[in-house]
VEXSEGU-698729 format. One record per atom (N, C-alpha, C): x, y, z; residue in one letter. Coordinates in steps of 0.2 Angstrom, whole numbers, plus 2048, in hexadecimal, padded with zeros to 3 digits. Example, Ala and Ser with C-alpha at 12.3 -4.5 7.8 and 13.67 -1.06 7.14 Angstrom:
! residues 2
8427E4827A83E7EA827A8427F0827A8407F5823S8447FB824S840800827S
END
This chain:
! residues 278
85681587FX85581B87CX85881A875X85481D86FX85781D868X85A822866X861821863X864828862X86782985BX86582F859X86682F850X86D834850X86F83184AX87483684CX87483D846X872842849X870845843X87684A840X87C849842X88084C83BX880847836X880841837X87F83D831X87B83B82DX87683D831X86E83E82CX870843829X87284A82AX872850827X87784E822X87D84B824X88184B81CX87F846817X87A83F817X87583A813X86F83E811X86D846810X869847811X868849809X868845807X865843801X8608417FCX85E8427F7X85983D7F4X8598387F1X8568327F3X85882D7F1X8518267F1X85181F7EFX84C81C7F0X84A81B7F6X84481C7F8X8428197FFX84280F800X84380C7FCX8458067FBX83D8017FFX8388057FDX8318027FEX8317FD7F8X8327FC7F4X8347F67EEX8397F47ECX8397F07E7X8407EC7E4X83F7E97DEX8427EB7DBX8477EF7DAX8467F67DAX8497FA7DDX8478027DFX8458057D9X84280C7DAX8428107D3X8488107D0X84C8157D2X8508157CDX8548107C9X8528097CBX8548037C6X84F8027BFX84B8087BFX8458077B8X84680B7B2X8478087AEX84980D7A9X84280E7A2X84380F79DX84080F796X842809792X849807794X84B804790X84A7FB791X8477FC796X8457F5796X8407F3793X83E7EF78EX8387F078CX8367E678CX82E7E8788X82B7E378BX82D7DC789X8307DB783X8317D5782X8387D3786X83B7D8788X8427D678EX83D7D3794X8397D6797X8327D479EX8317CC79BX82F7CD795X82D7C6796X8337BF795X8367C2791X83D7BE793X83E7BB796X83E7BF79AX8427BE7A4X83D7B97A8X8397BC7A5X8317B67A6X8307AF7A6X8357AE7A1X8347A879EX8397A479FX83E7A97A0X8467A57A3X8447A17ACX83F7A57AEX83E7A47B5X83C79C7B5X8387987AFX8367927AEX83A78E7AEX84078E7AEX8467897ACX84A7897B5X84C7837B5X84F7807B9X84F77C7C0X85277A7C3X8507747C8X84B7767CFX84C77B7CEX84877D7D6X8437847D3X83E7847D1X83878B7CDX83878E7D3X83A7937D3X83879A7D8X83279C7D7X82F79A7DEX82779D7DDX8267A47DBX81F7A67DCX81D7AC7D9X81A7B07DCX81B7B87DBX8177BD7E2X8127C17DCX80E7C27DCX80A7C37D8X8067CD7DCX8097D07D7X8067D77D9X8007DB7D5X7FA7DC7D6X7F67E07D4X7F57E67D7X7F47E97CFX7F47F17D0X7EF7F67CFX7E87F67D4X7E27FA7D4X7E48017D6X7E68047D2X7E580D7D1X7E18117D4X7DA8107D5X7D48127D3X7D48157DBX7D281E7DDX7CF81F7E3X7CB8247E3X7C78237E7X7C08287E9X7C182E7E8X7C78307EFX7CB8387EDX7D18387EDX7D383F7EEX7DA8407EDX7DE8417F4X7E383E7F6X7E783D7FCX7ED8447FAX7ED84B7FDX7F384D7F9X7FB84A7FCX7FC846801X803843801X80383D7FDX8008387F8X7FF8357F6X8048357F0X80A8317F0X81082F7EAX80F8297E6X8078277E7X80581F7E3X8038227DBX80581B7D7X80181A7D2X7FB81D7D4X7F68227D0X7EF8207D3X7EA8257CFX7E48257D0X7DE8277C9X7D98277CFX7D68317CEX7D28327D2X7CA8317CDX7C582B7D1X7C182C7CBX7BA8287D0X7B382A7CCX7AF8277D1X7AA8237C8X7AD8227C4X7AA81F7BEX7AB8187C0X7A68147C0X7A380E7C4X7A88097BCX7A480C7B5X7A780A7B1X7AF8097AFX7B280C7B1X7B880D7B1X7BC8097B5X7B98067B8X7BD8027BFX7BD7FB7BCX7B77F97BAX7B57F37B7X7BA7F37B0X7B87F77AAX7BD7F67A6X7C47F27A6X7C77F77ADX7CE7F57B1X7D07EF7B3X7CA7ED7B6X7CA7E57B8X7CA7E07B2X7C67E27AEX7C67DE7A7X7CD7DE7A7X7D37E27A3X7D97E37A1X7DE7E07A5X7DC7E07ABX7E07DB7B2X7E07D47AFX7D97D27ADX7D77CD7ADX7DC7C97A5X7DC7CF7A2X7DF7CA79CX7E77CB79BX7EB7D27A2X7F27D07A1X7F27CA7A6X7F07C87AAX7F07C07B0X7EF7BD7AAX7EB7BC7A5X7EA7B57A1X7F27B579BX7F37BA79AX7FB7BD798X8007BA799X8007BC7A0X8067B97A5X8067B17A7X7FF7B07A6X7FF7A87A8X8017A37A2X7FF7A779BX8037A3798X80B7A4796X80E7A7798X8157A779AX8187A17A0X8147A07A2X81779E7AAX8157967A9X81A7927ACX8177897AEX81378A7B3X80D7867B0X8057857B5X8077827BDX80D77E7BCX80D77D7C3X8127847C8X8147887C6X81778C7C8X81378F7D0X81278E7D4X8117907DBX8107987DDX80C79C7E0X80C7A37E3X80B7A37EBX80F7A77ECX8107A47F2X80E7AC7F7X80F7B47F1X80B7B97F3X8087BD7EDX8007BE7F0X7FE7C37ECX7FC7C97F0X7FD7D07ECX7FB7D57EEX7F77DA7EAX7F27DC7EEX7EF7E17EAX7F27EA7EEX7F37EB7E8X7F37F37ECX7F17F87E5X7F27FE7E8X7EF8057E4X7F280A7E7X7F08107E4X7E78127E5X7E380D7EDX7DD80C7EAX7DA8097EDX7D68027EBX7DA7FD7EEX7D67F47EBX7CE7F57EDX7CA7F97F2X7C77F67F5X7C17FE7F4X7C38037EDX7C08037E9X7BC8007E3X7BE7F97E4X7BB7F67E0X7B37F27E7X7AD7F37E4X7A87F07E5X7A97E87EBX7A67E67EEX7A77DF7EFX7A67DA7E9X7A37DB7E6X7A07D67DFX7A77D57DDX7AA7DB7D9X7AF7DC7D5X7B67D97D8X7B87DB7E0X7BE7D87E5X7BB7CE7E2X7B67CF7E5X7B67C47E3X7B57C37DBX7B67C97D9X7B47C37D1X7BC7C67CEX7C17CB7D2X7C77CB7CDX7CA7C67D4X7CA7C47DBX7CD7C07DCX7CC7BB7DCX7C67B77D9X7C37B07D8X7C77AF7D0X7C77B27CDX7CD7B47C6X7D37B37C6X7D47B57CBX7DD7B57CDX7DD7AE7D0X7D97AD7D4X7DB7A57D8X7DA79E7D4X7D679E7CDX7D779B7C9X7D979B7C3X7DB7A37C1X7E47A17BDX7EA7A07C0X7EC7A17C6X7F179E7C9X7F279B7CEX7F67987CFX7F67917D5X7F97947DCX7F67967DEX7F679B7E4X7F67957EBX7FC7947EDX7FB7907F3X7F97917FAX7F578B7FCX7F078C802X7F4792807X7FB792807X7FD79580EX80179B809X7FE79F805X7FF7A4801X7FF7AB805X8027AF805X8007B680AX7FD7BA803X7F67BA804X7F27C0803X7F17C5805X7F67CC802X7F47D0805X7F07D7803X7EA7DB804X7E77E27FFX7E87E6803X7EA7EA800X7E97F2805X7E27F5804X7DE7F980BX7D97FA80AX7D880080DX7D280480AX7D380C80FX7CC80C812X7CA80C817X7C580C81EX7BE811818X7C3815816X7BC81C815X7B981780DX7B281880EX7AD81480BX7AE80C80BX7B280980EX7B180280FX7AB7FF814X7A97FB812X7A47F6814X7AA7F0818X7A47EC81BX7A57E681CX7A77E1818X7A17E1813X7A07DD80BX7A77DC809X7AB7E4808X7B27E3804X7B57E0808X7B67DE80DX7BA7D8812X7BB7D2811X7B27D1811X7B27CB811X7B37C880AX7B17CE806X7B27C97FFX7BB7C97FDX7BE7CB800X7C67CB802X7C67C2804X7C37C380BX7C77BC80EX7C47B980CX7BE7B7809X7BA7B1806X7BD7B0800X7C27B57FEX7C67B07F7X7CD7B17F9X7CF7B17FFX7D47AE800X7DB7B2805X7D77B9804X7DD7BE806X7DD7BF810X7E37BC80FX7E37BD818X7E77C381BX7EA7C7817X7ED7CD819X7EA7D3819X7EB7D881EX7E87E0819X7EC7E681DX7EE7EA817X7EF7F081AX7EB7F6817X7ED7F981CX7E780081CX7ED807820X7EC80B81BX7EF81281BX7EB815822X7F0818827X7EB81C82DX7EF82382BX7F582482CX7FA82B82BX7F982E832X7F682F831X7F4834839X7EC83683AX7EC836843X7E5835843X7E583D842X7E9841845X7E8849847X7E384B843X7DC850844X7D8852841X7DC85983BX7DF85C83EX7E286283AX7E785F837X7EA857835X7EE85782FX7E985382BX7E485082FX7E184C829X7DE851824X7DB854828X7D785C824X7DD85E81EX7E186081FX7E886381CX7E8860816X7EC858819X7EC853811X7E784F80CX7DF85380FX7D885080BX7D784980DX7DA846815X7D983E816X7D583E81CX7CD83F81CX7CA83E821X7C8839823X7CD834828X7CD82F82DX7CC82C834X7C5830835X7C582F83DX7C8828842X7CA82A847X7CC82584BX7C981E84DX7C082084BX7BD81984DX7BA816846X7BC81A841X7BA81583AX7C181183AX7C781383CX7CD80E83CX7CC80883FX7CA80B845X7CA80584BX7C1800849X7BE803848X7B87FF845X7BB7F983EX7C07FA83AX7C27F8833X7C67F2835X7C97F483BX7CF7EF83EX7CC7EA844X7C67EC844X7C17E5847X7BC7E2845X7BB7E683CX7B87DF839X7BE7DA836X7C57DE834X7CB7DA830X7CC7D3837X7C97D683CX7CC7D1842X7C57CB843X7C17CD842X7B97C8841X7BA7C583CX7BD7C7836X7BB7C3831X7C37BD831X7C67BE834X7CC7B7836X7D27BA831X7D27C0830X7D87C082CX7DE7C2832X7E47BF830X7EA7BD832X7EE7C3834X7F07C7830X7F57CF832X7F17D582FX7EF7D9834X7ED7DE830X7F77E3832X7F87E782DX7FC7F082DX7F97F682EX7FA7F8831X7F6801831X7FF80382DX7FD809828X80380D829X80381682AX80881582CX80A81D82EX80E82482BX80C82882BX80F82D826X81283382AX81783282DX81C83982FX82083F82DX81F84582DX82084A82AX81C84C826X81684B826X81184F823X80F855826X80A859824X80A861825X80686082EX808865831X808868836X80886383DX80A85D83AX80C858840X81385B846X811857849X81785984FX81B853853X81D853858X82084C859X81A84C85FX81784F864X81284F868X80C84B864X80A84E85EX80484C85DX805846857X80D845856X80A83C851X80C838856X80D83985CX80F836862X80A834865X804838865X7FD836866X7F9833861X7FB83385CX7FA82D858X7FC827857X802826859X80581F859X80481C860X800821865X7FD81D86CX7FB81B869X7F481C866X7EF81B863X7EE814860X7F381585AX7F780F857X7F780985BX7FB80B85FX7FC804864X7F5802868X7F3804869X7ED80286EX7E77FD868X7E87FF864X7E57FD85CX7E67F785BX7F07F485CX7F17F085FX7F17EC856X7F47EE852X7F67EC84BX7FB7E684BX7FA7E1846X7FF7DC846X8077DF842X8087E5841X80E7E883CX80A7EF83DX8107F683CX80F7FC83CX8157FE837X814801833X81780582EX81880A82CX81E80E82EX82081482EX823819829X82181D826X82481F820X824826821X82A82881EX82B82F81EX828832816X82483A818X82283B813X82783E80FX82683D808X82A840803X8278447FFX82784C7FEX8258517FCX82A8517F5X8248507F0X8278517EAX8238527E4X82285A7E4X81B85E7E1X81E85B7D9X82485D7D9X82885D7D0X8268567CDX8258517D2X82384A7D2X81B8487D0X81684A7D4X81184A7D6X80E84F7D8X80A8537D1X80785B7D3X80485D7D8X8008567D9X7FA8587DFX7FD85A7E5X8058597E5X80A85B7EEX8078617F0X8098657E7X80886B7E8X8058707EFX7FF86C7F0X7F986F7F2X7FB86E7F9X8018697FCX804869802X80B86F802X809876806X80E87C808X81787880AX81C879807X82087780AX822879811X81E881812X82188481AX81D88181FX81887C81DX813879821X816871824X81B86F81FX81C868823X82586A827X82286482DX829865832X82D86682FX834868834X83A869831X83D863831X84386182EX84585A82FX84985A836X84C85E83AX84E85C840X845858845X83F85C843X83985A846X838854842X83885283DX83884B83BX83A84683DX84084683DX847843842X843841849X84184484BX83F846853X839841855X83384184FX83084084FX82E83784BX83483684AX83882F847X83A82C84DX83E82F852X84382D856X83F82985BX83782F85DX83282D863X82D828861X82C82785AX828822859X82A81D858X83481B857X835815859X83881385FX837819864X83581686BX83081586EX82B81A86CX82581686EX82280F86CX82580B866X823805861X82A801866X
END
């Protein structure tokens, strides 16, 4: 049995980073500027043992709008627009490569967004046939993209792991029909499970589903019947996040009622069951 203690949670019951990165937000200022970034870039090349490289890419671009969504990200269906993007990728990588020693090693790359798998299959193999020949990305690399089921093909898969990426994550949040409706994320249960057996035909390695708790009108009964679900799914990693409401942050929140998402003693609750049932 998992047990929280919740006068402690109550007196920590602060705002603060959720430590999904690193260095956190709060470590990011104005005052960093860009010739300090490349700097630091350049100081990376000296000395007896190169620290290899983790390589992040950042595709913005989605179809529509997710209202619990806290990402970077650009609601848009202009075809042109996307490729633009790709171009401007294409020439901060050649940027970066000239900073860095040719033999410098990558040992992770990641695409995330928005949504990577917005981009067409043409476009996924021609920015990562791009990537894989500006940088020395080693055989035993963890590739990983995030990918969202609604409007994906097969095509975008494959043209994933045929340049090299053997990891994927994919956002589920919840199957419940009346929160999907609520936060604009209509994900039925058998486009998940369809998405998570071509990732597993096509030989990729780890797929993630992730999870979002305290969103509007969940309960500890009904993400509890989610996270069965989850399990039978039977994912290599599961990812649980607590949602953070923050309209003054991100105006689209707006459009989520505060008196609609659980209380936090039902958040707690709802935390506590679903790391008993994992």
């Amino acid at each position: 049995m998992f047990e929280i203690d919740l006068a402690k949670f109550k007196k920590y019951d602060k705002p603060g980073p959720r430590y999904t990165s690193y260095p956190t937000a709060p470590q990011f200022n104005e005052n960093f500027k860009a010739e300090q970034f490349l700097d630091e870039i350049i100081k990376t090349n000296y000395g007896e043992n190169l620290p290899d490289l983790s390589l992040y890419v950042h595709l913005p671009y989605c179809d529509t709008l997710c209202y619990f969504c806290g990402c970077n990200m650009i609601i848009t269906r202009n075809r042109g627009r996307v490729g633009d993007y790709v171009g401007y990728i294409k020439k901060e990588m050649d940027l970066m490569r000239s900073y860095l020693l040719t033999d410098r090693k990558v040992t992770q790359l990641h695409w995330g967004g928005g949504t990577p798998t917005h981009l067409n299959p043409d476009e996924i193999a021609d920015l990562a046939s791009f990537t894989n020949i500006s940088f020395n990305i080693k055989e035993e690399s963890e590739n990983s993209c995030e990918i969202d089921p609604r409007g994906l093909t097969k095509e975008h898969l494959s043209a994933l792991r045929s340049n090299g990426f053997n990891r994927i994550s994919m956002g589920v949040q919840d199957f419940n029909e009346k929160v999907q409706k609520y936060v604009n994320r209509i994900q039925p249960e058998d486009m998940t499970r369809q998405t998570v057996q071509w990732v597993r035909e096509l030989g990729f390695k780890s797929i993630n589903l992730d999870l979002i708790y305290g969103l509007p009108f969940q309960s500890v009964y009904s993400f509890a019947e989610t996270v069965e679900k989850i399990i039978d799914i039977s994912p290599d990693r599961i990812a649980v996040f607590n949602y953070a409401h923050v309209p003054w942050m991100k105006k689209h929140m707006a459009l989520i009622h505060k008196e609609d998402l659980p209380a936090p003693e039902v958040k707690l609750d709802i935390l506590k069951t679903t790391i008993e049932q994992l």
